[in-house]
C-alpha positions in Angstrom: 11.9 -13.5 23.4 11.1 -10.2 24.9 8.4 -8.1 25.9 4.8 -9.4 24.7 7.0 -12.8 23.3 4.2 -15.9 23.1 4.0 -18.7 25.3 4.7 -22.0 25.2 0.9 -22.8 25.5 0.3 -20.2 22.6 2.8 -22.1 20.2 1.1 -25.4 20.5 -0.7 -26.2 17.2 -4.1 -27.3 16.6 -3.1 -30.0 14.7 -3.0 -33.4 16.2 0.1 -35.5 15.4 -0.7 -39.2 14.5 2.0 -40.7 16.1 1.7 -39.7 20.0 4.2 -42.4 21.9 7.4 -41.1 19.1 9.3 -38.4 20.3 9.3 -36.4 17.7 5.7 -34.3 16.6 5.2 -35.1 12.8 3.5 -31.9 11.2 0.7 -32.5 8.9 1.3 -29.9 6.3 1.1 -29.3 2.4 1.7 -26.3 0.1 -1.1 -26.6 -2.8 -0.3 -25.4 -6.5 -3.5 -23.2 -6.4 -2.0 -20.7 -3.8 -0.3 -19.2 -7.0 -4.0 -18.8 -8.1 -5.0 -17.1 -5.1 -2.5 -14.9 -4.8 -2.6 -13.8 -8.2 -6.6 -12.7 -7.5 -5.7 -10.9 -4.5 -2.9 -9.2 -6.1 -5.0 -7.9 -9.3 -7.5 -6.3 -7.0 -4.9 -4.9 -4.9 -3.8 -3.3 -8.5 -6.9 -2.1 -9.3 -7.4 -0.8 -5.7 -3.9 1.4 -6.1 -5.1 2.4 -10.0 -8.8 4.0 -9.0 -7.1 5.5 -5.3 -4.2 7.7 -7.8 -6.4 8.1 -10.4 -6.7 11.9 -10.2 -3.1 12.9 -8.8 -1.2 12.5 -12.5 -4.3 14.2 -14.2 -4.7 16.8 -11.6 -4.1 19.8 -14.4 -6.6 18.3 -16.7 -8.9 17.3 -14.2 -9.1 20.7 -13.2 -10.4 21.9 -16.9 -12.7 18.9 -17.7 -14.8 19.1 -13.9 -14.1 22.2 -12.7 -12.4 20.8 -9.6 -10.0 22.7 -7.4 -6.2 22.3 -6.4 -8.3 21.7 -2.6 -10.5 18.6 -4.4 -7.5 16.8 -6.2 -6.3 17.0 -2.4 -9.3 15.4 -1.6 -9.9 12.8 -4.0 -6.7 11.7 -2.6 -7.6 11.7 0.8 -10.5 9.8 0.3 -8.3 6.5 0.6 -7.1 7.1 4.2 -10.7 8.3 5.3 -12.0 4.4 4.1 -9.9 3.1 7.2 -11.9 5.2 9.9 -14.0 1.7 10.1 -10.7 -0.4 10.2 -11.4 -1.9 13.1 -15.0 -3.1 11.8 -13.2 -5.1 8.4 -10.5 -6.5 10.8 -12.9 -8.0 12.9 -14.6 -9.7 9.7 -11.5 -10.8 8.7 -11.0 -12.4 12.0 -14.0 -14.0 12.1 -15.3 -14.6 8.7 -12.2 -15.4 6.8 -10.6 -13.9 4.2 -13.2 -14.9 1.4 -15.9 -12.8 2.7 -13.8 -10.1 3.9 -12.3 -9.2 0.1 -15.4 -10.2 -1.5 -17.1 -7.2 0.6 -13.5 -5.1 -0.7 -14.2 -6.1 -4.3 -17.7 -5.1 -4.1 -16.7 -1.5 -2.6 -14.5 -1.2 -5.7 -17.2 -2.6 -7.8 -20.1 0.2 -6.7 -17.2 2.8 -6.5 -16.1 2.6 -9.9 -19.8 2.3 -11.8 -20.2 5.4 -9.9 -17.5 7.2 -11.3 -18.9 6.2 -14.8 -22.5 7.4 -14.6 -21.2 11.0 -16.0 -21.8 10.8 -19.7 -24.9 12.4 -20.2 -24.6 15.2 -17.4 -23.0 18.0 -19.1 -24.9 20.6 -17.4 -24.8 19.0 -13.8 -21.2 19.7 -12.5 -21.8 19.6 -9.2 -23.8 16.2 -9.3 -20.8 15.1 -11.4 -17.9 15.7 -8.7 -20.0 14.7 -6.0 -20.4 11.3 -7.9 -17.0 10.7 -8.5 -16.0 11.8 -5.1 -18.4 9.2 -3.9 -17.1 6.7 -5.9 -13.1 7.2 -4.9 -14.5 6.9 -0.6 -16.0 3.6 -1.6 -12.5 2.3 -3.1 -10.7 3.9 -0.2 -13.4 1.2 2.0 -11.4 -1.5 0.2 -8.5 -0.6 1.4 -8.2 -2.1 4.9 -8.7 -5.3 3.9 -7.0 -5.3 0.3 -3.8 -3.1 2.3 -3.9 -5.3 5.3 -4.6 -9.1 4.1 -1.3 -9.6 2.4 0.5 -11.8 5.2 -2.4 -13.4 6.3 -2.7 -15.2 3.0 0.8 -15.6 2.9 0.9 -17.3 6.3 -2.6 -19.3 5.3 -1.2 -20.9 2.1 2.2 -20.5 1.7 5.7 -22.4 3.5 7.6 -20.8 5.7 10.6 -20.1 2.9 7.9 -18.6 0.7 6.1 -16.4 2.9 8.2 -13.2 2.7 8.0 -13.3 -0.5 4.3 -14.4 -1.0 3.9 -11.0 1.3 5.6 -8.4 -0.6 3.9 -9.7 -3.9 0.6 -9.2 -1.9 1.7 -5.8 -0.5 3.5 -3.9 -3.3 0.7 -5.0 -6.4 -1.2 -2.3 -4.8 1.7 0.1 -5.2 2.1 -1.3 -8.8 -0.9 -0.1 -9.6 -0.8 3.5 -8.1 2.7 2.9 -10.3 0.3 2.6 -13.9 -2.2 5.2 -13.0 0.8 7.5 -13.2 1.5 6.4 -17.1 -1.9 5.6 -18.2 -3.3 8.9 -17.0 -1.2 11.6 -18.5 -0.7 8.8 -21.9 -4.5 9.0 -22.5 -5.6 12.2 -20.9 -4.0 14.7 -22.5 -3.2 17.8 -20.5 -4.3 21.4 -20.7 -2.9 23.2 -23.4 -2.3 26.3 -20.9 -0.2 24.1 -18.6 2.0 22.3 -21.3 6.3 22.6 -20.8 6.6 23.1 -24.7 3.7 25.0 -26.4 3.8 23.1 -29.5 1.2 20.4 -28.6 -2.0 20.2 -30.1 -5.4 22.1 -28.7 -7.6 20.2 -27.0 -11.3 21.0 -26.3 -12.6 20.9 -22.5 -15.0 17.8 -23.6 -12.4 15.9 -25.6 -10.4 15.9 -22.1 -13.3 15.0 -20.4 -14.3 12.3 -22.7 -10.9 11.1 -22.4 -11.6 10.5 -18.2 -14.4 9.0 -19.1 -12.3 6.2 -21.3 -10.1 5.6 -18.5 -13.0 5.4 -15.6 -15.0 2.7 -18.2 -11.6 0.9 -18.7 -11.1 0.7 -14.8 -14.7 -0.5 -13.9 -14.6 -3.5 -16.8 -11.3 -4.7 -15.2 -12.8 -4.5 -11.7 -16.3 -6.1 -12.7 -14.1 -9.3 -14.3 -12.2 -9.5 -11.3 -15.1 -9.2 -9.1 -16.5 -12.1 -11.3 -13.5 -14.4 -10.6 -13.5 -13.8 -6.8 -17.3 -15.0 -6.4 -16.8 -18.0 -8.2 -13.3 -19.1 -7.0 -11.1 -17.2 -3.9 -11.0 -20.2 -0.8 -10.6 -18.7 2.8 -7.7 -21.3 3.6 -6.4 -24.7 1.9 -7.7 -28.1 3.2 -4.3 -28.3 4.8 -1.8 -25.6 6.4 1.3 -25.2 5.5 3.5 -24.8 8.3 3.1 -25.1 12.1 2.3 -21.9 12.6 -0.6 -21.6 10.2 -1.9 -24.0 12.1 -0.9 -22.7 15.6 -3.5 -21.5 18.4 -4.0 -17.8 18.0 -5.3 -14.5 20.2 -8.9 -14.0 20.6 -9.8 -10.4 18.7 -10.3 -8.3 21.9 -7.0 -9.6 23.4 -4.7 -9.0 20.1 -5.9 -5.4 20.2 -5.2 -5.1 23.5 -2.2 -6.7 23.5 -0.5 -4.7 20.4 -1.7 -1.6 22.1 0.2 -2.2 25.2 3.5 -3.5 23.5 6.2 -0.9 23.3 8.2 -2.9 21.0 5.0 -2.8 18.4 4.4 0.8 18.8 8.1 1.9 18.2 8.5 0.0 14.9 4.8 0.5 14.3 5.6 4.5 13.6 8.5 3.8 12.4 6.6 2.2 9.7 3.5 4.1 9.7 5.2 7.4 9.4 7.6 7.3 6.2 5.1 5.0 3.9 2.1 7.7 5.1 3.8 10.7 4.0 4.9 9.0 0.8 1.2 8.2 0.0 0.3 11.4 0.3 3.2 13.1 -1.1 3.2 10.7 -4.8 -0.8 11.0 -4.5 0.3 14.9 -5.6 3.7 14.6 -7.2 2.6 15.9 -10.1 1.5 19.8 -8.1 4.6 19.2 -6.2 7.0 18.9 -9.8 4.7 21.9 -12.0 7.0 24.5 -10.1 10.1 22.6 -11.6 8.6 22.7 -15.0 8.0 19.2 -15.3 5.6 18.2 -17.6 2.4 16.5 -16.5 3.8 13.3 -18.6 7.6 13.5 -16.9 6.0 13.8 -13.6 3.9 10.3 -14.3 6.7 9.0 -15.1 8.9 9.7 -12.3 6.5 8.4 -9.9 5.6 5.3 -11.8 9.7 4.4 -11.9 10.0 5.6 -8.4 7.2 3.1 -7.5 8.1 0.3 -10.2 11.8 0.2 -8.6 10.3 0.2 -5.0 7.9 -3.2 -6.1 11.0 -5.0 -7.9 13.3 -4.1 -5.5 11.1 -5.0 -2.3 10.4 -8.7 -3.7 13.8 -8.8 -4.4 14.7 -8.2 -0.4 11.8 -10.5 0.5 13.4 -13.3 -1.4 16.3 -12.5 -0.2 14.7 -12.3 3.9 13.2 -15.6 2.8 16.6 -17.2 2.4 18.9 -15.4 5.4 16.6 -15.6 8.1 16.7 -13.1 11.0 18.0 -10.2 9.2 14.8 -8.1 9.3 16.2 -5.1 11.0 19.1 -5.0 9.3 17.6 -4.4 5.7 15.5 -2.1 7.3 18.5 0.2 8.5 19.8 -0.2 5.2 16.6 0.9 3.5 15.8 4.0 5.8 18.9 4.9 5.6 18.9 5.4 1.9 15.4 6.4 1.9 17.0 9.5 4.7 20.2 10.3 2.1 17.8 10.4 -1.4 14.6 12.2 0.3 17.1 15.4 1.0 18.7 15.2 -2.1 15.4 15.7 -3.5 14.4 18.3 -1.1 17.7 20.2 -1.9 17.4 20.0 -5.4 13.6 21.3 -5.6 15.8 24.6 -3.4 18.0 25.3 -6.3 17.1 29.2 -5.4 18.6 28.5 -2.0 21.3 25.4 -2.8 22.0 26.0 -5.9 22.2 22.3 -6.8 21.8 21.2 -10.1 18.4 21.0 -10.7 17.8 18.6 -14.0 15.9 16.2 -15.2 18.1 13.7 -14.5 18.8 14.3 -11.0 15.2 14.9 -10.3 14.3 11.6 -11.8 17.5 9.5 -10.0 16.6 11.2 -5.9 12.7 10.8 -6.6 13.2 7.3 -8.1 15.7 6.4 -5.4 12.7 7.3 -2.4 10.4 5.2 -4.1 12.7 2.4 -4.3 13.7 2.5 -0.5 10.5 3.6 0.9 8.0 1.4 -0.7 10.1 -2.0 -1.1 10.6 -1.8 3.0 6.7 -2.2 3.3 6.8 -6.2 3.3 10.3 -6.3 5.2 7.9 -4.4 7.8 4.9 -6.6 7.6 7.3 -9.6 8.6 8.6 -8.1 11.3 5.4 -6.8 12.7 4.0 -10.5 12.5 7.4 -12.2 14.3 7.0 -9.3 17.0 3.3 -10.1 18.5 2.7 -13.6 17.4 0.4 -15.3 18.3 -1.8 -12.5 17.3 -3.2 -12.7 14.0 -1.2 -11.3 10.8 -4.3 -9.8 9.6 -5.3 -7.4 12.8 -1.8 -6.9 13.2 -1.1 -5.2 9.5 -4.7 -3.8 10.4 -3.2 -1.7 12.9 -0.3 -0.5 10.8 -2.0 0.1 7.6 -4.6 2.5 9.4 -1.5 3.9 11.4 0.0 5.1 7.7 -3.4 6.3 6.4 -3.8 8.4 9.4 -0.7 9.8 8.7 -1.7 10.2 5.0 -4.9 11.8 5.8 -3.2 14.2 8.2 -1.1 15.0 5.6 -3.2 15.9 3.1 -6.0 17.5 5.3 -3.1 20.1 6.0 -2.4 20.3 2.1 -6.3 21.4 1.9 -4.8 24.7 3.4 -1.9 24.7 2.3 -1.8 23.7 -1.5 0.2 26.9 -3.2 3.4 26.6 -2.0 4.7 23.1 -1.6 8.6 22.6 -1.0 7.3 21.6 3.1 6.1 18.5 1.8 9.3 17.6 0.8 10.6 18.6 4.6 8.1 16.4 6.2 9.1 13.7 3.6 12.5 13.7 4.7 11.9 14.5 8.2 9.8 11.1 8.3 12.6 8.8 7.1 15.2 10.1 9.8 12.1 9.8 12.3 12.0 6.6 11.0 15.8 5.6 11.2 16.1 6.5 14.6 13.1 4.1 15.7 14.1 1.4 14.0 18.0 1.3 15.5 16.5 1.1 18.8 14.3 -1.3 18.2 14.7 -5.0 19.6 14.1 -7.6 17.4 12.8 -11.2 18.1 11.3 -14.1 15.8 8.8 -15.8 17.8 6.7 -17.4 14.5 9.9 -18.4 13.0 11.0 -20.0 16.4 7.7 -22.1 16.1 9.0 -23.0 12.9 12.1 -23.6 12.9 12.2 -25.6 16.3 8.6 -27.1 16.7 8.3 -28.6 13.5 12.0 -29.9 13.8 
């Protein structure tokens, strides 16, 4: 199967057939109604994760009159979600060894201190500084969530869900998070209104410093109810695995910790479509985490530029669990719909760099075309993320799915910290985020059409349990 392919030891399964002296190896295995549950409970947090992380992006004008924060701190209220993955390695291990109850409990608990936090700001007018440092406090504690809530998604796909379900269990695991990074960008500018100083058309209403603030302070309240319920619902109901598995290879022997790190480290095949993943979906973080700084210069309103990124992300959710159903039912195609993908992602993240030119290009610069190329990266960038995930897992198996999207997931962040630690520096002028956005999808192109493919979980599948 190629380089770092498992064993034939490695594939056996743990389970025990009853019937030893038949030839063939019955399978004891049994999808359960409640995964639906389940995956609905991880997916909500994961919502709620992606709403506090892009909280401040879409309101960055306002944010900036209510708090007194900088175009440097927006930057950094962003970046606060790839700094929770410095201890990545710490939550994978907890995953690996406690199961995923107790790891996302621990997640949902982050969220849960982050955002009462960000709501103990009412009655300190006069302390500004202890305001901003309590809110940046409270997005680093939701940014702790992320390894597990970012990372999780095919392990409790491959825990509780058959083999022609799992693709798509995994990108409705992966891409809620997006979904909600996709309403932050509506509900913000909808119930924050923006400064009257930075509006398109000057026929809006005035709005008051306090009203604005008051306004945050709705959404923040709003954001911590919904996480404490969730929270709630976790404790008292969220299994680890069903009393059965579901396929062979949930049940299957896998690597000890210290040997999947090692071995994903030391296979080429990994690292190649590893950055090819890591690169494009960290830069896009970063780069809709801002959107809104990145569109002012091309007069888009702070309401327009919500809106193009929650289309942009809405069409990359639909259209990603529309490809995973579709992965789920031609098997084997994995690097094929990625070449496809990346390959769009390439052709629509330069028409967008091109148009922001017009000075230089002089393409048509619209609100239509901005809309359709923006939209279009969204849709090809982020709906590739579970079409990745499956791949990752079919590359290194036997080692486990959630170590292995560990890796990847802090790979991205690191790319979206990097990113945005630059933009720190260099937050007036921003048409080179655009450049690096394009650059990353060619980058990204290029590693994926020499990649080799194999399928060593769906071998186990396929053949084993035959």
């Amino acid at each position: 199967m190629g380089a770092g392919s498992s064993s034939e030891a490695e594939r056996e399964p743990l389970l025990v057939p009853s019937h030893p002296e038949t030839n063939s190896v019955p399978v004891f295995s049994r999808v359960y109604g409640r995964r639906w549950l389940v995956l609905t409970l991880f997916s909500l947090l994961g919502f709620m994760q992606g709403m506090v992380w892009n909280s401040w992006g879409p309101i960055q004008n306002s944010a900036v009159h209510a708090f007194g924060f900088s175009k440097s701190d927006i930057a950094v209220l962003v970046l606060w979600g790839p700094v929770g993955f410095i201890p990545w390695l710490l939550f994978m291990w907890l995953m690996d060894k406690k199961g995923l109850r107790v790891s996302l409990l621990l997640s949902a608990f982050f969220m849960l201190l982050g955002a009462a936090l960000r709501t103990f700001n009412e009655d300190m007018n006069d302390l500004c500084f202890v305001r901003r440092r309590l809110i940046h406090g409270g997005q680093l504690l939701n940014g702790l969530a992320g390894p597990t809530i970012m990372s999780a998604g095919p392990l409790l796909s491959t825990t509780w869900f058959a083999p022609d379900q799992r693709a798509t269990a995994t990108a409705v695991a992966s891409l809620i998070s997006y979904l909600g990074a996709a309403t932050s960008f509506v509900v913000g500018p909808l119930l924050v209104p923006a400064p009257n100083d930075t509006q398109v058309v000057n026929k809006a209403p005035a709005y008051s410093d306090n009203y604005i603030r008051d306004r945050i302070q709705l959404v923040m309240y709003a954001e911590f109810g919904a996480i404490a319920v969730l929270f709630a619902a976790v404790l008292l109901y969220f299994p680890s695995r069903p009393p059965m598995p579901p396929s062979v290879a949930a049940a299957s022997q896998r690597l000890s910790y210290r040997s999947s790190i090692c071995r994903l480290l030391s296979n080429v095949r990994f690292l190649m479509i590893a950055l090819a993943y890591a690169v494009p979906t960290g830069v896009i973080a970063g780069w809709s985490g801002v959107l809104d700084m990145i569109l002012t210069p091309a007069k888009v309103s702070q309401v327009d530029a919500g809106w193009i990124g929650f289309w942009s992300i809405v069409g990359g959710c639909v259209f990603g669990v529309a490809m995973a159903r579709f992965a789920d039912s031609i098997r084997g195609m994995l690097k094929l719909i990625l070449v496809l993908m990346m390959a769009g992602a390439s052709l629509s993240s330069t028409w967008f760099t091109l148009t922001c030119l017009t000075r230089l290009t002089h393409l048509p610069s619209t609100a239509a075309t901005l809309y359709t190329s923006c939209i279009l990266v969204g849709i090809f960038i982020n709906s590739s993320v579970p079409i990745f995930f499956e791949l990752f897992i079919e590359t290194v198996y036997p080692v486990p799915e959630g170590i292995t999207c560990g890796v990847v997931t802090f790979l991205g962040n690191l790319v979206t910290g990097l990113l945005l630690f630059f933009l720190t520096f260099y937050c007036t002028e921003l048409s080179w985020l655009n450049w690096c956005l394009t650059g990353s999808c060619l980058f990204s192109l290029v590693l994926i059409l020499f990649f080799r493919e194999s399928y060593d979980r769906l071998y186990l599948d396929v053949f084993v349990s035959v």
